[in-house]
Backbone as a printed PyTorch tensor [residue, N CA C, xyz], in Angstrom:
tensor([[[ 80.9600, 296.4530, 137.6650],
         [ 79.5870, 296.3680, 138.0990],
         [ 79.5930, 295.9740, 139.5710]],

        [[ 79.2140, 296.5850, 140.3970],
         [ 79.5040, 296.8110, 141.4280],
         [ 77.7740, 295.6060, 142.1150]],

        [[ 77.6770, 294.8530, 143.4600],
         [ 77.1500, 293.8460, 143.8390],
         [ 77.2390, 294.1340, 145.4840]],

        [[ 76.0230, 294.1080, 145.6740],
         [ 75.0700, 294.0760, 147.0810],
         [ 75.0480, 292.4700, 147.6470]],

        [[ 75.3220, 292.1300, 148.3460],
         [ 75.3660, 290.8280, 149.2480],
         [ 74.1860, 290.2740, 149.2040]],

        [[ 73.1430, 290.8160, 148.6050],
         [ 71.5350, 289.9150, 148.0110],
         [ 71.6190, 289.7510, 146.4270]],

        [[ 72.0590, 290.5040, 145.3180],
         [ 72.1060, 290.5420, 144.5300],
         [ 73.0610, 290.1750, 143.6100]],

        [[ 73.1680, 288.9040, 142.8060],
         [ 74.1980, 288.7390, 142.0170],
         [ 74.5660, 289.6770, 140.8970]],

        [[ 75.5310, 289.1280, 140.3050],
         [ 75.9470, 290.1530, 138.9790],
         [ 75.6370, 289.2690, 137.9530]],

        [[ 74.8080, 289.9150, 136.6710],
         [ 74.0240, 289.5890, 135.9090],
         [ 75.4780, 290.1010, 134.7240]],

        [[ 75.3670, 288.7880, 133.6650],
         [ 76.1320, 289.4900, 132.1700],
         [ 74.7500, 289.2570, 131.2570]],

        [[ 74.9620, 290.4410, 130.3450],
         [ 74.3040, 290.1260, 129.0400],
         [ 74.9290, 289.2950, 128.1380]],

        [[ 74.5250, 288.3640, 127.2330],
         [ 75.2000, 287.7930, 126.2220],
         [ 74.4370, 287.9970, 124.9230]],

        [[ 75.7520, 288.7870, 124.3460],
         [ 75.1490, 289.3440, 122.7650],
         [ 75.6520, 288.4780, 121.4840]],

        [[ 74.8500, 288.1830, 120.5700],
         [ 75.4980, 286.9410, 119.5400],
         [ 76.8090, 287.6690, 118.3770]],

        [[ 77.3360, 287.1280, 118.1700],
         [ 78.6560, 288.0910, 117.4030],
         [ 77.9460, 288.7760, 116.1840]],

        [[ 76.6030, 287.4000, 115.7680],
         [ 76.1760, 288.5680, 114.0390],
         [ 75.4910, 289.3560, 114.4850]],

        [[ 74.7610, 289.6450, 115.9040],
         [ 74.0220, 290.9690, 115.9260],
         [ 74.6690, 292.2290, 117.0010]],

        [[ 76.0540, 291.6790, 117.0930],
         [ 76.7730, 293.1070, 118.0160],
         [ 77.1170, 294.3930, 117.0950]],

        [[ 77.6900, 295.0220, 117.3510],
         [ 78.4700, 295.9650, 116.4980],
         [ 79.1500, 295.6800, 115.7760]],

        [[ 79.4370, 296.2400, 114.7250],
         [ 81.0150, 296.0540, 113.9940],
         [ 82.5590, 296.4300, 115.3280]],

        [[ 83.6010, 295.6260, 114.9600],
         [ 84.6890, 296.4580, 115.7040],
         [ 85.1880, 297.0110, 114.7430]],

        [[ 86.3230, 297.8320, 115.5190],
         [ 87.1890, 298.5520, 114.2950],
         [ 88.5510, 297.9060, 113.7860]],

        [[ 88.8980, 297.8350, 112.7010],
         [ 89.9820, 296.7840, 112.4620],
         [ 90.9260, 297.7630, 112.6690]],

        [[ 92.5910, 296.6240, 112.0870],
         [ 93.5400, 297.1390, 112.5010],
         [ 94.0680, 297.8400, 111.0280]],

        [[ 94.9360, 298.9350, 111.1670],
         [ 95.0600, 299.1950, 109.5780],
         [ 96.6970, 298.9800, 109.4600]],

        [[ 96.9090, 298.2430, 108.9870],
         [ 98.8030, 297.9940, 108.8180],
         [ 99.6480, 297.8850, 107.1950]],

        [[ 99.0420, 299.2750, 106.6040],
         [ 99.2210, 299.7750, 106.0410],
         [100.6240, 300.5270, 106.2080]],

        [[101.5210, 300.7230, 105.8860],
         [102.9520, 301.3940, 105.9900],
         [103.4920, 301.1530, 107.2700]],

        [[103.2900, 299.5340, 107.6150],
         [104.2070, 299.4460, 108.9040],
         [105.5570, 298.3310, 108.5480]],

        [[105.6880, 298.3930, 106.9880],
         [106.9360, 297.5380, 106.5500],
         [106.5670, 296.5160, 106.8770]],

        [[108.1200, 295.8120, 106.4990],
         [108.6970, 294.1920, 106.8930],
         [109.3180, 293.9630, 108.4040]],

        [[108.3230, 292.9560, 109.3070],
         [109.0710, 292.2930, 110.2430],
         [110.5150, 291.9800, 109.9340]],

        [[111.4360, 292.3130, 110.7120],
         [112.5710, 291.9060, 111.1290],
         [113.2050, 290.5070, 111.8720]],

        [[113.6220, 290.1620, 110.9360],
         [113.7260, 288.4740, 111.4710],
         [115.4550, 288.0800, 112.4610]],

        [[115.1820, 287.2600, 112.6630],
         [116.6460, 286.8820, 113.9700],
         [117.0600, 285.7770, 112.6830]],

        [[118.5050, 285.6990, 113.2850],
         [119.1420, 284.3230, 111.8810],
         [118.4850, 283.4080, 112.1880]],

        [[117.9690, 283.0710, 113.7190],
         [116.9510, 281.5150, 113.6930],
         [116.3850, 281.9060, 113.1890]],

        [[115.3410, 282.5250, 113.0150],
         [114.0650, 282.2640, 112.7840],
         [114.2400, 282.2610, 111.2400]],

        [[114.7020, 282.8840, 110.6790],
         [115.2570, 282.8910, 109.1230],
         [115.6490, 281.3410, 108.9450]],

        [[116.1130, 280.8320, 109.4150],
         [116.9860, 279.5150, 109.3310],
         [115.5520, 278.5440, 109.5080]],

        [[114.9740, 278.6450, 110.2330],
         [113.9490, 277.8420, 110.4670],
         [113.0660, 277.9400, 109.7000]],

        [[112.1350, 279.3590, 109.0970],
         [111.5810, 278.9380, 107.7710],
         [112.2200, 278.1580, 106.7900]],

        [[113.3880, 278.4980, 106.8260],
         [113.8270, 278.0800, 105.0980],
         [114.3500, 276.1480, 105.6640]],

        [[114.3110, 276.0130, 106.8160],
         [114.2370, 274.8220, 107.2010],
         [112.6810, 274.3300, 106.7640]],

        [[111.9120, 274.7680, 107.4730],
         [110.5100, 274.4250, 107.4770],
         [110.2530, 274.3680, 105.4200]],

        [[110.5670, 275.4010, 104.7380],
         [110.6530, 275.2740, 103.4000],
         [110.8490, 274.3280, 102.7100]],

        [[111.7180, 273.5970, 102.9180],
         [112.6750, 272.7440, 102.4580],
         [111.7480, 271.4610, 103.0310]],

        [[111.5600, 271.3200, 103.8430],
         [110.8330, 270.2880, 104.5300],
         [109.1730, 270.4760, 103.8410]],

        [[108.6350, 270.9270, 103.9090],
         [107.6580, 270.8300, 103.1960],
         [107.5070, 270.9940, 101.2450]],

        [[108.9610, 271.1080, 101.0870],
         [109.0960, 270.9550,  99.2950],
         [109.1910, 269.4200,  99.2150]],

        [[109.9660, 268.6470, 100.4700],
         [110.1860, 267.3690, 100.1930],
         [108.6970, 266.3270, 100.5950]],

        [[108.1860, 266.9510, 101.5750],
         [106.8890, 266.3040, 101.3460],
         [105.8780, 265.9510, 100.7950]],

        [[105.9690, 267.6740,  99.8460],
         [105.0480, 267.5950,  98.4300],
         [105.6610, 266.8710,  97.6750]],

        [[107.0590, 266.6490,  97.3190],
         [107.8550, 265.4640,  96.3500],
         [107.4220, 264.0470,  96.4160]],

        [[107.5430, 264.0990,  98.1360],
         [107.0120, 262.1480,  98.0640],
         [105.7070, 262.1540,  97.8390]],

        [[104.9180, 263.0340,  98.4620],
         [103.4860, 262.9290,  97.7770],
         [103.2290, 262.3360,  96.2420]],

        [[103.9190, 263.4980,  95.6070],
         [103.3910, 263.5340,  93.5010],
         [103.9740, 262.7500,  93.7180]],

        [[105.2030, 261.9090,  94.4030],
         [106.0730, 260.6240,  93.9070],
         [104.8840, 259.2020,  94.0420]],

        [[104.8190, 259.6940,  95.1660],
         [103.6930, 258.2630,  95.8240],
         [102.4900, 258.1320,  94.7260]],

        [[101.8920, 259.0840,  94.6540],
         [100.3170, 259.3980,  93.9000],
         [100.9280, 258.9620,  92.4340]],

        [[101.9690, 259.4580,  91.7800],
         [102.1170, 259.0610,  90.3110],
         [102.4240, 257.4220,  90.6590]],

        [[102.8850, 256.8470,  91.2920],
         [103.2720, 255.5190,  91.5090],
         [102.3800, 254.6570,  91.7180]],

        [[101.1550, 255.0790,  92.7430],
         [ 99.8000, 254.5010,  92.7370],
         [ 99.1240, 254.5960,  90.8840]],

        [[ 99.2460, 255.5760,  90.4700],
         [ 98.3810, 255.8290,  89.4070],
         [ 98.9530, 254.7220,  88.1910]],

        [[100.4400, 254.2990,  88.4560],
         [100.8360, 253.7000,  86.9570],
         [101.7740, 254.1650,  86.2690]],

        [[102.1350, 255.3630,  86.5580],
         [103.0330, 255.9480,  85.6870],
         [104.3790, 256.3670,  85.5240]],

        [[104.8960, 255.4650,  86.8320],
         [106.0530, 255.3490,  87.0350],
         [106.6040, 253.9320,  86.5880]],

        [[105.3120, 252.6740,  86.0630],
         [105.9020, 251.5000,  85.2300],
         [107.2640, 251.8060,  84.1000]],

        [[106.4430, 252.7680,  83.7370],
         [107.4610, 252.9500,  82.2240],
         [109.2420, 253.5110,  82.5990]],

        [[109.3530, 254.3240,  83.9000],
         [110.4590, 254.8760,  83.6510],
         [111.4650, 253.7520,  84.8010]],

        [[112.7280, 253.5200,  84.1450],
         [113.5050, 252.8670,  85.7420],
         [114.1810, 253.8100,  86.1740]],

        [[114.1690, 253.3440,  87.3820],
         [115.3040, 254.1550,  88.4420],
         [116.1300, 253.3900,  89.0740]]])
């Protein structure tokens, strides 16, 4: 948009629920990403790390609740 030295440049602002639709993406038959050994290594790091967090969690929460009186460790 091209601007005259008296005249600024004006934007319209349109709200997202009343613009157009866009067109999505379709990724349909574009397979499986290809992973590097890090990054492989690092999910199954990240995996592992978040199996043990959910563990101390149910550990903690059954322990608050009582129901770890009965068993010893």
């Amino acid at each position: 948009m091209a601007t005259t030295q008296n005249q600024p440049e004006y934007f319209r602002v349109v709200h997202p629920l009343e613009d157009a639709p866009e067109q999505k993406c379709v990724s349909e038959g574009l397979g499986q990403i290809e992973m590097t050994p890090s990054v492989r290594l690092s999910l199954k790091i990240l995996r592992g790390y978040l199996t043990m967090m959910t563990a101390m969690l149910l550990y903690h929460v059954l322990d608050l609740a009582g129901v770890l009186k009965h068993f010893k460790f």
